[in-house]
N, C-alpha and C positions, 0 to 999 in steps of 0.2 A: 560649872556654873548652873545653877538652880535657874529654871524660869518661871514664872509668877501662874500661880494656877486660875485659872480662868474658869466662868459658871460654867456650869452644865444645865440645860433647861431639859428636863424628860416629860416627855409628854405620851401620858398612858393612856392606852384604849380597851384594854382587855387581854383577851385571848388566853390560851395555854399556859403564858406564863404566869399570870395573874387568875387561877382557874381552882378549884380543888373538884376532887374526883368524886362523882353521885352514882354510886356502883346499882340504886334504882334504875337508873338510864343509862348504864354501862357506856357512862361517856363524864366528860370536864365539863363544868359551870361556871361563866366567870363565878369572884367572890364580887360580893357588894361594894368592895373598895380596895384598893391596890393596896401589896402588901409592899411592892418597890420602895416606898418612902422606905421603909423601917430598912428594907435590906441595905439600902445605899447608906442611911447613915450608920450603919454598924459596921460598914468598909473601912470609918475614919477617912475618909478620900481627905484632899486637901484643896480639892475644890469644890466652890459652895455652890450649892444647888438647891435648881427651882423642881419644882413637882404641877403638871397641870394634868387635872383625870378628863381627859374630854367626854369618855364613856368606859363601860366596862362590861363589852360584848364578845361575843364568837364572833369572829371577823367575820364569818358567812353571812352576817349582820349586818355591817359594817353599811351604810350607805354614802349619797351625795352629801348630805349633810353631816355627817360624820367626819367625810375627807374634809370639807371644805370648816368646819369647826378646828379640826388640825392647823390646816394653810392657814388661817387664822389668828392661831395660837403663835405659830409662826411668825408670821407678817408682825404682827403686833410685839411681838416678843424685844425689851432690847437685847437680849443675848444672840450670840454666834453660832453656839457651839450644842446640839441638838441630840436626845438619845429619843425614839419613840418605842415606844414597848406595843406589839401589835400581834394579834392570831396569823399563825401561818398560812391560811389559807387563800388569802387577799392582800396579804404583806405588799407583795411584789406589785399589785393593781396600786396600791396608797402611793406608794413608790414612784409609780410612771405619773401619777395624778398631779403629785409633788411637783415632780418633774418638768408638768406642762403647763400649770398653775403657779408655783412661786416666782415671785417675783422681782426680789433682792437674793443679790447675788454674790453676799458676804457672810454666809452660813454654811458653815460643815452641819449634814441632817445625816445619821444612822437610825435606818430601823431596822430592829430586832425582835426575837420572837424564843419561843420553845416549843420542844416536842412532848413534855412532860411539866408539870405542875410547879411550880416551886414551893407550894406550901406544904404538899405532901411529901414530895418523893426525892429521897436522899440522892437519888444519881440523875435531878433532874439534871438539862443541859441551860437552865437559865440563868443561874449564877454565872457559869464560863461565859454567854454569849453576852449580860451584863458586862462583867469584864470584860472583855474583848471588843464590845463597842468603846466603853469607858477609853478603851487604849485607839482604837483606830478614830476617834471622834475630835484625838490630840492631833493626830501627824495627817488625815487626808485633807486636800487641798479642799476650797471650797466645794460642793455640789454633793449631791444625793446619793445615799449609798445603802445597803442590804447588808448588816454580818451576822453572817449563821455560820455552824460548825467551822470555827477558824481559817472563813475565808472573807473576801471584802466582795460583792458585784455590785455592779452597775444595776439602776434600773432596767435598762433597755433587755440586758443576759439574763436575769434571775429569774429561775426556776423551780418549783419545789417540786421532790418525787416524792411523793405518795408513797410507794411501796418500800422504797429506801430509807423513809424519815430522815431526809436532808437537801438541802437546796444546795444547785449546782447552776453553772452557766448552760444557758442554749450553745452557746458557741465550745461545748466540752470545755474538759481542763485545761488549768490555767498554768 
């Protein structure tokens, strides 16, 4: 039995995965506007989706008005079913903010991130963590969730190491 595919609202802010590399400043810049749209619909998904760009920052950026333009985007949204696209660096902050801030209580929210570009770099990990929210955004029950390297955290656990390039729970493996 088929079930009916339902929207997906993505709601982009920037970061690594939406970034290209400025080898001037030996570092990622966001790009002027997300390349997300184009990648999603060249998935062919069969659910129809919204796209909102709130910003397209280095999450180290990222402020109060920022979160609360998200929760926002949110609140107002009729859809359910939630990807946000977010710099690593502050992910997990947006996340708790979500957390303490939203305020209906009939939306699955994933956000996600990368460690590498998607527009450059052929082994980014943004495509898999795209898919892999895509899939955990269908089956977690309502409330706020984190998927990086094919795993799902809580707000409250999620962590990102630095020196590892990858987010893991405070509470170790799961």
């Amino acid at each position: 039995m088929t079930e009916k595919a339902f929207p997906i609202h993505f709601i982009i802010t920037g970061g690594t995965i939406d970034s290209r590399y400025e080898g001037t400043k030996d570092t990622v810049v966001p790009l002027d506007h997300s390349i997300i749209p184009k990648f999603i619909e060249n998935q062919k998904l069969d659910h129809k989706t919204e796209f909102t760009e709130i910003c397209m920052k280095d999450s180290r950026e990222i402020n109060q008005d920022d979160m609360k333009n998200i929760l926002d985007a949110i609140e107002n949204s009729p859809h359910n079913h939630f990807i946000i696209t977010h710099g690593t660096y502050t992910m997990p902050d947006t996340a708790r903010y979500l957390k303490a801030n939203l305020k209906r209580d009939n939306a699955t929210i994933v956000l996600t991130a990368a460690m590498l570009p998607m527009a450059e770099f052929t082994m980014s990990d943004g495509g898999f963590n795209l898919g892999y929210s895509i899939a955990k955004v269908q089956d977690q029950p309502n409330g706020i969730y984190v998927c990086m390297n094919g795993k799902v955290f809580s707000p409250e656990e999620v962590m990102k190491i630095i020196s590892d390039g990858k987010f893991t729970s405070i509470f170790g493996e799961k």
